[in-house]
C-alpha positions in Angstrom: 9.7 -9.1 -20.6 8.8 -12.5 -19.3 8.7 -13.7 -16.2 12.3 -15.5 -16.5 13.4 -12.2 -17.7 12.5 -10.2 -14.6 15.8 -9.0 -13.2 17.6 -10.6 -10.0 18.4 -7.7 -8.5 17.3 -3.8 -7.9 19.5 -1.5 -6.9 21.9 -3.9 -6.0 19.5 -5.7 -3.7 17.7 -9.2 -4.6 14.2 -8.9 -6.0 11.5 -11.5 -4.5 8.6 -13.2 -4.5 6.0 -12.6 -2.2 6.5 -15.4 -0.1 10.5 -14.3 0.5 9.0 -11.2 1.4 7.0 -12.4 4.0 10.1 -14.4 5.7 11.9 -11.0 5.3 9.3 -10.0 7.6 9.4 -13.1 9.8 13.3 -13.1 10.4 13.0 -9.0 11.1 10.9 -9.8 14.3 13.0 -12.6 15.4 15.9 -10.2 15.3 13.7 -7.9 17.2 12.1 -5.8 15.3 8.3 -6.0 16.3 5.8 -6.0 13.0 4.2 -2.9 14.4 7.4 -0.7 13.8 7.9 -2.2 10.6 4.4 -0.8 9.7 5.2 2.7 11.1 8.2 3.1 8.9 6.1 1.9 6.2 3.9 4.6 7.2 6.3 7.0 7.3 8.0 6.1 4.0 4.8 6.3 2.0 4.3 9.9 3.6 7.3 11.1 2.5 6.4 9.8 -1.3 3.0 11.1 -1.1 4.3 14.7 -0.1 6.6 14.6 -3.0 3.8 13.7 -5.1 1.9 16.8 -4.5 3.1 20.5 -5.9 1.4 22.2 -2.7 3.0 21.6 1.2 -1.2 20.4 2.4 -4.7 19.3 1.0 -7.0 16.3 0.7 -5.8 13.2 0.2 -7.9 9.6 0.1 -6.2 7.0 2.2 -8.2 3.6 0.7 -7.3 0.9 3.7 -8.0 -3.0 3.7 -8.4 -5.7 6.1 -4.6 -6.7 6.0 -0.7 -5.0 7.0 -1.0 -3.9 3.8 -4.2 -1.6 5.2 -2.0 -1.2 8.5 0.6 0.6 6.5 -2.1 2.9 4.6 -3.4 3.8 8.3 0.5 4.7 9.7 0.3 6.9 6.7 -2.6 8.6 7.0 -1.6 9.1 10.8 1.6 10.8 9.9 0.2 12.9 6.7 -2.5 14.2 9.1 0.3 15.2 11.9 1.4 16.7 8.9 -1.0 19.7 8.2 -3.0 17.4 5.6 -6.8 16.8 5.4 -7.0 13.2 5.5 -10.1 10.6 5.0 -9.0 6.9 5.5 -11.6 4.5 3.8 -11.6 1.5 5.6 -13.0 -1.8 4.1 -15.3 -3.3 7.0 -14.2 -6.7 8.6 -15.5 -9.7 7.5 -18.5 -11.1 8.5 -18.4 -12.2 12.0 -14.4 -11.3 12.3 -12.7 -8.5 13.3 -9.8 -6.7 12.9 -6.3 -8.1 13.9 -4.8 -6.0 17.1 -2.3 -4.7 15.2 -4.6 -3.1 12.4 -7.0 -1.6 15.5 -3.9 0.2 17.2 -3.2 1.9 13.7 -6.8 2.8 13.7 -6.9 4.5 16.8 -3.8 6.2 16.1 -4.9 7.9 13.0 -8.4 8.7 14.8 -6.3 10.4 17.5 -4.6 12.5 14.5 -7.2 13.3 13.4 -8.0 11.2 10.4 -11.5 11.2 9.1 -13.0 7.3 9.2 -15.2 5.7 6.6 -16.5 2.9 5.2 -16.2 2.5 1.6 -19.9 3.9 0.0 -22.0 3.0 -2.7 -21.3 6.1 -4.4 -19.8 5.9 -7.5 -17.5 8.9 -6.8 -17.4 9.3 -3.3 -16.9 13.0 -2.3 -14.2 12.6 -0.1 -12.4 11.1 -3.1 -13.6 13.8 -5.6 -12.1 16.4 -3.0 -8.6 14.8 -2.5 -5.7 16.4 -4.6 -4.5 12.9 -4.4 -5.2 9.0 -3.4 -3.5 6.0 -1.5 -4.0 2.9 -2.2 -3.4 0.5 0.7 -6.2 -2.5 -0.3 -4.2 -5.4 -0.7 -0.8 -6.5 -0.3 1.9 -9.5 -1.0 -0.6 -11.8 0.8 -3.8 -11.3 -2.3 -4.3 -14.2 -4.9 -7.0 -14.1 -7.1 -9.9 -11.2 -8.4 -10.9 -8.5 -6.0 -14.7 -8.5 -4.9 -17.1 -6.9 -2.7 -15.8 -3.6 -1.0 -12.2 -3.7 -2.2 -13.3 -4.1 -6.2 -15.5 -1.0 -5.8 -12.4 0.8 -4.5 -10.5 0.3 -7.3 -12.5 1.1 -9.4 -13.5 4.3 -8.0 -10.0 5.0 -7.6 -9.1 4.5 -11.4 -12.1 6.6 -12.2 -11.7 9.5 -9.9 -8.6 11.3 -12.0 -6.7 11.5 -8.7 -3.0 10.6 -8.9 -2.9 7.2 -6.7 0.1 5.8 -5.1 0.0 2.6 -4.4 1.5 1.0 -0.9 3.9 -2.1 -1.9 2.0 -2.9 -5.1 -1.1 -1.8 -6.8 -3.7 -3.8 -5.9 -4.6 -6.4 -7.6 -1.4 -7.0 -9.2 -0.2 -10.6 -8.6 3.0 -9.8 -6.8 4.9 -12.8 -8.5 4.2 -12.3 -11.8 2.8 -8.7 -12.7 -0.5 -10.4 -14.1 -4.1 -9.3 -13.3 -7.2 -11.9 -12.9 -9.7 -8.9 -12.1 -9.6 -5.3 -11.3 -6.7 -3.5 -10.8 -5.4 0.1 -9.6 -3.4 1.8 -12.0 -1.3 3.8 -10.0 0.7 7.5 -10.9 3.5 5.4 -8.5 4.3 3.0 -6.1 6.2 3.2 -3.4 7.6 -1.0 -2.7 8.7 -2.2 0.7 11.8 -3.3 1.2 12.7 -5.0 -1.1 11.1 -5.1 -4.7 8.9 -7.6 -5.8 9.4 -9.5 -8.5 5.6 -8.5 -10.2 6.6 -5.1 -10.2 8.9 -5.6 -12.8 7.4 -7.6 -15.5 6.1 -5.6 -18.4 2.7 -6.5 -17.9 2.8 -4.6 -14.8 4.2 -1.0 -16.5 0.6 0.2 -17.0 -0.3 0.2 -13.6 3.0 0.4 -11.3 4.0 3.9 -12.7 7.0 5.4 -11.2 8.7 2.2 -9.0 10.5 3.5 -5.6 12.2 1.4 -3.2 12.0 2.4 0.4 14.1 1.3 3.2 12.1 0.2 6.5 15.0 -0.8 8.8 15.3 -4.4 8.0 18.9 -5.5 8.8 21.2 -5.3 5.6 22.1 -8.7 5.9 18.9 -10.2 6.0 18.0 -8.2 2.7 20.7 -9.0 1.1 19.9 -13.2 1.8 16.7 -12.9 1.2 
């Protein structure tokens, strides 16, 4: 399938490129609803997927976190999987140098601490035993927002995540998937599924991306119908 060949629709709704997506978002908070809720259904959502995911009700599960909402979403997730009974260990790429995280990403944080999420920073390790432990991974790296190869902290998380043998879901798109077109320029997570946000993005579809999206489900967040449906 080409890229003119990716469908218009999914499940009746439009699909989009990541830059529709992110007026999606945009015209969501100026009908009131504040990013920060958006993330927390996202949170929830990818809970619920995860759960489904797993044959037993708890256990270990990796939450791997970047810099952006896209991490922001991994952390509401790991907050509500560890509310619910799970062991959870959030990997957290560090900020870069001399920056530091947005407000909205340190609330998340703090929240997840407070359930009592285990915080790391991504090791050297090339299996890192938190991630040999899990039953099962997130990925929450990178989002709509990522051109380009993966480096530094984030690379090393996909590939420990493609070689640990866990089942990953992915949070919106696996990362390092270009969101547009389905290609890869580097590293990138093969996921057992995604769970998209939303609306589906047009990447997801193309057949280039079958490898590594796996099962595709689309989860509703409370945007407004209307607004999906113009997007």
């Amino acid at each position: 399938m080409s890229g003119s060949e990716i469908p218009a629709t999914y499940d009746g709704l439009p699909v989009v490129t990541a830059a529709r997506a992110r007026a999606l978002d945009l015209a969501a908070q100026r009908r009131g609803i504040p990013a920060s809720e958006l993330m927390e259904r996202a949170g929830e959502a990818v809970a619920r997927e995860m759960e489904a995911m797993l044959e037993a009700p708890s256990g270990a599960i990796a939450v791997c976190c970047g810099r952006g909402s896209n991490g922001g979403d991994g952390l509401a997730a790991a907050r509500e999987l560890a509310r619910r009974g799970f062991g959870v260990t959030v990997f957290l790429c560090p900020p870069k140098a001399g920056q530091g995280y947005s407000e909205l990403l340190e609330d998340k944080l703090e929240r997840a601490r407070r359930a009592g999420a285990l915080i790391l920073s991504p090791g050297r390790e090339e299996r890192p035993p938190a991630l040999a432990r899990a039953q099962a991974a997130i990925d929450a790296l990178l989002g709509t927002g990522f051109r380009g190869r993966p480096e530094g902290d984030v690379e090393r998380m996909i590939r420990q995540l493609n070689d640990s043998g866990k089942p990953v879901l992915a949070v919106d798109l696996p990362s390092g998937l270009d969101p547009d077109t389905g290609a890869r320029a580097g590293s990138c997570v093969a996921a057992a599924a995604t769970v998209t946000l939303g609306l589906v993005k047009r990447g997801l579809l193309a057949c280039q991306a079958r490898p590594f999206v796996g099962r595709l489900t689309l989860a509703d967040i409370g945007y407004p119908r209307d607004l999906l449906r113009a997007a």
